[in-house]
Each structure stands twice: as C-alpha cells, then as structure tokens.
ROBAKE-825556 format. One line per field, with one value per residue (C-alpha): chain; x, y, z. Coordinates in Angstrom, 2 decimals. Each point is the difference from the previous one (the first is absolute). Layout:
mol	A,... $
c1	X,... $
c2	Y,... $
c3	Z,... $
This chain:
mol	A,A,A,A,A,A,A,A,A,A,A,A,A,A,A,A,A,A,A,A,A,A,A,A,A,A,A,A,A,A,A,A,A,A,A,A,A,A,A,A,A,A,A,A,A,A,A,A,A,A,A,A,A,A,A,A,A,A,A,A,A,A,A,A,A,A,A,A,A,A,A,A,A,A,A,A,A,A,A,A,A,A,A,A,A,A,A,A,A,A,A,A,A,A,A,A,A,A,A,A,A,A,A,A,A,A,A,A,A,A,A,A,A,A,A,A,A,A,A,A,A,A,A,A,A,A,A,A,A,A,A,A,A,A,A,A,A,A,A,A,A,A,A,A,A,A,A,A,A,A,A,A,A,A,A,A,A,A,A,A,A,A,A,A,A,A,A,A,A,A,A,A,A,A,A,A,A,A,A,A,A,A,A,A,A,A,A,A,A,A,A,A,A,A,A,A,A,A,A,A,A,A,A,A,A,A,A,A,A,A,A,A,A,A,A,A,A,A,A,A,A,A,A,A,A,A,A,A,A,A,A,A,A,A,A,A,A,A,A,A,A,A,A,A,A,A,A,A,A,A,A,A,A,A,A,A,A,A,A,A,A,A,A,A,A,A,A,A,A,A $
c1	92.42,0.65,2.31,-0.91,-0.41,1.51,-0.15,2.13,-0.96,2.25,2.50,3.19,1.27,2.09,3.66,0.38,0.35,-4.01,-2.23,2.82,0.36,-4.57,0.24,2.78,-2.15,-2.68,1.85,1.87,-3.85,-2.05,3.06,-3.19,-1.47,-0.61,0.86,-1.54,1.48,-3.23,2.63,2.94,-0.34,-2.70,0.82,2.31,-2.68,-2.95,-2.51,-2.79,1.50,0.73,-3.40,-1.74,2.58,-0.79,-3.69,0.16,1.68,-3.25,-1.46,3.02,1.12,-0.89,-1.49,2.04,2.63,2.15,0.85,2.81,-0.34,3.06,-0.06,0.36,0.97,-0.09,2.04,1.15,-2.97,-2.69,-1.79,-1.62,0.56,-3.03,-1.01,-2.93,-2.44,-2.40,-1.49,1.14,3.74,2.34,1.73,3.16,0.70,0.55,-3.11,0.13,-2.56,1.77,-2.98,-2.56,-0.91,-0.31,-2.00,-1.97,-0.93,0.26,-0.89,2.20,-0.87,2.53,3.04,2.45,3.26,3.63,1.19,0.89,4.02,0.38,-1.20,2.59,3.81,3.05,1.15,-2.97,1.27,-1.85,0.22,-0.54,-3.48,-0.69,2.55,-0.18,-3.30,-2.48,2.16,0.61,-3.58,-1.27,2.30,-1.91,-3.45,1.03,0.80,-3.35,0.15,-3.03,-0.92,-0.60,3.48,1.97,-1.72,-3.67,-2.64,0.57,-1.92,-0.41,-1.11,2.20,1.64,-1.99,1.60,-2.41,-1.21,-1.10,-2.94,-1.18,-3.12,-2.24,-0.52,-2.92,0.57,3.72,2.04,2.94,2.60,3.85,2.80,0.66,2.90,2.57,0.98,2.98,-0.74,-1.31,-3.54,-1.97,-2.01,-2.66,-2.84,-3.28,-1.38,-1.69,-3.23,-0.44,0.68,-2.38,-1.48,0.66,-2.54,0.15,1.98,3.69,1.49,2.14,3.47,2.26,3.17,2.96,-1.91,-0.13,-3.23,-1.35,-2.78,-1.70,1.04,1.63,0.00,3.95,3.50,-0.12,-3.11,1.06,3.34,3.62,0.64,-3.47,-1.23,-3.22,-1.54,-1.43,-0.84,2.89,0.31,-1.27,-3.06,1.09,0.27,3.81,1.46,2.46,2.07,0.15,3.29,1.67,-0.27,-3.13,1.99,2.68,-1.98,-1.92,2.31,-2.45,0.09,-2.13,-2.34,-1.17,-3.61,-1.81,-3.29,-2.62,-2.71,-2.85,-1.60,-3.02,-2.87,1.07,-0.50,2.66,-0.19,0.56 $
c2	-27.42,3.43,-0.10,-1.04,2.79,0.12,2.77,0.48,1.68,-0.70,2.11,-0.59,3.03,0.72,0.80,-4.37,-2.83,-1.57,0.82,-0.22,-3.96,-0.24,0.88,-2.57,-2.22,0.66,0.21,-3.09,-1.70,2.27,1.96,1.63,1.44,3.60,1.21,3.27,1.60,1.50,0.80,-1.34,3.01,-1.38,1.06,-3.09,-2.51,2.35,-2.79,2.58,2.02,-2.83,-0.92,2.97,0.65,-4.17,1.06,2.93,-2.68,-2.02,3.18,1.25,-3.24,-2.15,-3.66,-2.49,2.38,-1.99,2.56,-1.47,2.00,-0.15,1.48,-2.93,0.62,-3.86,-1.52,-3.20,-0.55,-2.45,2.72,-1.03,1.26,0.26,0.16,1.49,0.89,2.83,2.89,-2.54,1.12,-2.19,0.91,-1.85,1.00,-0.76,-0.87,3.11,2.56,1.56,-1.42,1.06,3.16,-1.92,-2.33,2.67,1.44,-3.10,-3.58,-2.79,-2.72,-2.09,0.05,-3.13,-0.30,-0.11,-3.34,-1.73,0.59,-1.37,3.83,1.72,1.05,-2.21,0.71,1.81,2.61,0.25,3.66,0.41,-1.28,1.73,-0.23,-3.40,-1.44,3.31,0.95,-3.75,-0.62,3.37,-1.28,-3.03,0.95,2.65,-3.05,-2.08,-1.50,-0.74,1.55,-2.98,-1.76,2.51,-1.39,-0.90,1.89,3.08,-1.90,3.33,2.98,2.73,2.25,3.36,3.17,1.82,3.12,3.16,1.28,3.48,0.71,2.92,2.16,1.67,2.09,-0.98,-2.91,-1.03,-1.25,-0.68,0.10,-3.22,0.78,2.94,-0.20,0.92,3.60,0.37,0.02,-1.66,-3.07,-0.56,-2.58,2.07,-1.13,2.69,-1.62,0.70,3.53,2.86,-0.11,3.05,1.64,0.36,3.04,-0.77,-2.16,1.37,-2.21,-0.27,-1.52,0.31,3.34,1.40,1.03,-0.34,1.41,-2.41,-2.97,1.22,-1.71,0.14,1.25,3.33,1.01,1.51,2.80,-1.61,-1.17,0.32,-2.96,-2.24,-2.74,-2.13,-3.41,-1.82,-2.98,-2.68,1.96,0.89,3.42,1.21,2.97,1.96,3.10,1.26,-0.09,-0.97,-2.45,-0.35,-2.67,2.58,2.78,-1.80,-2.11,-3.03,-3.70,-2.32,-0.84,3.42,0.95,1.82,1.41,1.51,2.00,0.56,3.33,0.86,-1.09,-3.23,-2.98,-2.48,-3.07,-2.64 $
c3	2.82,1.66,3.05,3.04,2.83,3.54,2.16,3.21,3.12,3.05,3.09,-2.05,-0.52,-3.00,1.63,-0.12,-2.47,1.77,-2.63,-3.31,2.04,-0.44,-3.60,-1.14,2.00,-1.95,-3.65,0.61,0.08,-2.60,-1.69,-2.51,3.43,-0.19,3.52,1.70,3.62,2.00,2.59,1.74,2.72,2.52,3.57,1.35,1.14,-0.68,-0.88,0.61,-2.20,-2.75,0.15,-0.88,-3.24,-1.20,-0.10,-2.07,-2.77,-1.15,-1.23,-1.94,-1.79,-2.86,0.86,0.58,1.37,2.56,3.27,2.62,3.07,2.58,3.60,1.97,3.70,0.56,-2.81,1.09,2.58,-0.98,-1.60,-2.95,-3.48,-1.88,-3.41,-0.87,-2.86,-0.03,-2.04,-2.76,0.94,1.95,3.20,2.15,2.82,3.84,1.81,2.38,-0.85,-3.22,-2.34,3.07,-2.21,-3.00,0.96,1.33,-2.91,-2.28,1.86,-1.01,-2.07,1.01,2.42,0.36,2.29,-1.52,0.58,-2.72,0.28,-3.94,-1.34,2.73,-0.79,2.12,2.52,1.69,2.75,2.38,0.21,-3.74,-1.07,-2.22,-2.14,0.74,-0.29,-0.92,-3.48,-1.11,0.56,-1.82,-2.85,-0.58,1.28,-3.51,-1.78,0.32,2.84,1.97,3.46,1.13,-0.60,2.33,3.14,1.77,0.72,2.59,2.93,2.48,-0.68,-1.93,2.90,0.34,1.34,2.51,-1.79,1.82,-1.77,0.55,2.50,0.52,2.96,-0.88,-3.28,0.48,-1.59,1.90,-2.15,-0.28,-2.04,-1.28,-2.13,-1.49,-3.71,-1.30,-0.42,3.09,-0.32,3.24,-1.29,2.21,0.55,-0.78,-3.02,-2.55,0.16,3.72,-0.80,-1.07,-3.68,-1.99,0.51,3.49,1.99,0.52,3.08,1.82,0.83,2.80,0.19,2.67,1.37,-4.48,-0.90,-3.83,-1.74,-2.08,-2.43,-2.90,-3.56,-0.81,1.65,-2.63,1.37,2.98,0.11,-0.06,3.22,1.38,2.10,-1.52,0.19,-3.20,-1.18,-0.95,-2.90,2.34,0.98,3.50,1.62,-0.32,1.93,-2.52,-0.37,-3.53,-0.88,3.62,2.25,2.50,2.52,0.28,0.43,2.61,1.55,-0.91,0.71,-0.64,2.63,0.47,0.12,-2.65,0.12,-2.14,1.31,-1.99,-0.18,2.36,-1.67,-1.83,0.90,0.81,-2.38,2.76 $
C-alpha cells in the first residue's frame, strides 16, 4: 500500500513549535503518512486568503489525498469542524469559508461534523484544534476509517465567503486584486475566459494609475523589469514585473481595482 497523503495549509508560521506539534499528531495515528506543507505563511487569520490556496489543491493532488486546512479565527467557539469529501479528495477543516473555493469548483459529496471525541488526541486545548482534533482525525481518516464514523452529517450549509466578481462598464471589466504571491505578482479575480481570444487586438490594463499594453504569454516576454500582465497557472489575469516585484513597484494591496479596456471596435463579451 503506498503511503497515505496529507497536505497542510494553515497561518502558523514557521518561527514556532505549531505545525512540528500537527505532524506528531498526525504520525502518532498513521506513522506511514506521507506529509506535504502547502504553506504555514497565510496572513494571521486570512480565511479569504486560506480559501483561495485550499482550492487550488484538488487539481494538483492524487485521489484520496487528505488536505487539513488551519486558519481558524474562532477556535474554541462552537464552530464546527468539518470533514469533507470532494473531487474524490478529502478535506478537514473549520467550517468557516476555507473549503468555500473548493467547493466551488468541486461540489461535495459528503460533509459530516467532528464530534466523535474517540478519533481526537487528550487533552484537547481549546486553542489548539488542530493539533488536537484535525491531525488525529487525518491520521485515521489515512488509516481506513470511514467518513462517516468521525461525526453526523453537516446539517447547514458549508460557509461561503462573498466573492467579488468582475463587471463590465461598457467595453470595460472592473476587477480587483484578490491576492499578492510571494513574488509579488497581483492575483486578481478576472478570469481568462472573460478576456479577449487571441485573435482579437490587445486590452489595454490599468492598475493603481499603470497602464499595460496587451496580455502577454510569459514573464520573459517582455524586457527585465518591464511591467505585464499574463495568464497565470490558475487561469486568472496576473499583473507581473519580469524579474521584480509588481506590489512594490505599485504600492499594491489587494482590493484595488483593475480594469481592462478593450480596443475600439470589439465587442465586450458580457
């Protein structure tokens, strides 16, 4: 049997002992588990955030790949942790809009509370969840263990983040940055396919007062340094500076507007 999988995504950090604590939790259950770190360097409490790195995971893992997801502004509140299965992978998590993306993209086939205290570590801390309950669980969800066993059927719907989705204004769309990666690049919420097909003339971009010149197809296509926009891994538009960094250069945040004009003479695809 090959090793199990479990992937962690949570706001640790890495200058503590948090996320070493989540994987004994899980070895001392499943000590074959394979364990992967997504990233322990979520904003502090940046659900939003969380949320839209959890549901880049279905596409990028194996089935049957178990993904514990921790940025949990209420631990200790009645809060429900949820288990959850979908795109044939299996997700734990707290039940406050970090699987909203997911399920998105993939709707679940099944989602059940975390109640059954039998599958959790002792003591449980009540500022420590999930080292406490998430990890022990993934460990013997690894193992076998049914879905079912860990706790009843979700009742309520799965929380769901509010998204901002882009609009038009006439051969405009309005969108935002939703998100700055770790070299800088602006991550926003416009979606390639409600962007120009190739064959049409080039947008033209704006972001914090920066004008660009059409979509390009890869950072080295443009100079070193030069400013660009493209279509990033996930299929979204991405603002980018070959080489540097775009939120420096622009003093970026997310939230800010971004807009894409299409040339006079095409029609807007609204």
């Amino acid at each position: 049997m090959p090793s199990p999988l479990i992937t962690l995504t949570t706001d640790f950090g890495l200058s503590d002992a948090y996320v070493a604590e989540m994987k004994g939790a899980i070895l001392a259950v499943a000590p074959h588990a394979t364990i992967i770190d997504v990233t322990h360097l979520i904003p502090p409490q940046d659900v939003a955030r969380g949320a839209r790195v959890v549901g880049r995971l279905a596409d990028a893992f194996p089935r049957g790949t178990i993904h514990i997801a921790v940025v949990d502004p209420g631990v200790g509140s009645p809060r429900p942790l949820i288990a959850a299965d979908l795109a044939h992978q299996h997700y734990l998590a707290p039940n406050n809009g970090l699987l909203s993306l997911a399920a998105r993209r993939h709707p679940p086939q099944r989602v059940h509370r975390l109640t059954e205290s039998q599958f959790w570590r002792r003591p449980v801390s009540a500022t420590f969840h999930g080292r406490d309950i998430l990890a022990p669980v993934a460990g013997h969800w690894a193992l076998g263990t049914d879905l079912s066993r860990f706790g009843p059927v979700l009742e309520t719907d799965l929380v769901n983040l509010p998204l901002v989705e882009p609009y038009w204004q006439g051969a405009t769309l309005v969108g935002e940055i939703v998100s700055i990666d770790g070299f800088g690049n602006l991550q926003t919420n416009i979606s390639a396919g409600l962007l120009p097909s190739e064959q049409r003339s080039a947008p033209t971009i704006v972001v914090v007062g920066a004008q660009i010149a059409g979509i390009s197809r890869c950072y080295s296509e443009q100079p070193l340094q030069k400013l660009l926009a493209l279509i990033d891994s996930a299929g979204m538009l991405e603002i980018a500076v070959n080489q540097g960094n775009a939120a420096a250069r622009l003093n970026a945040r997310v939230g800010l507007e971004v807009r894409v004009t299409l040339p006079a003479g095409a029609d807007d695809l609204s």
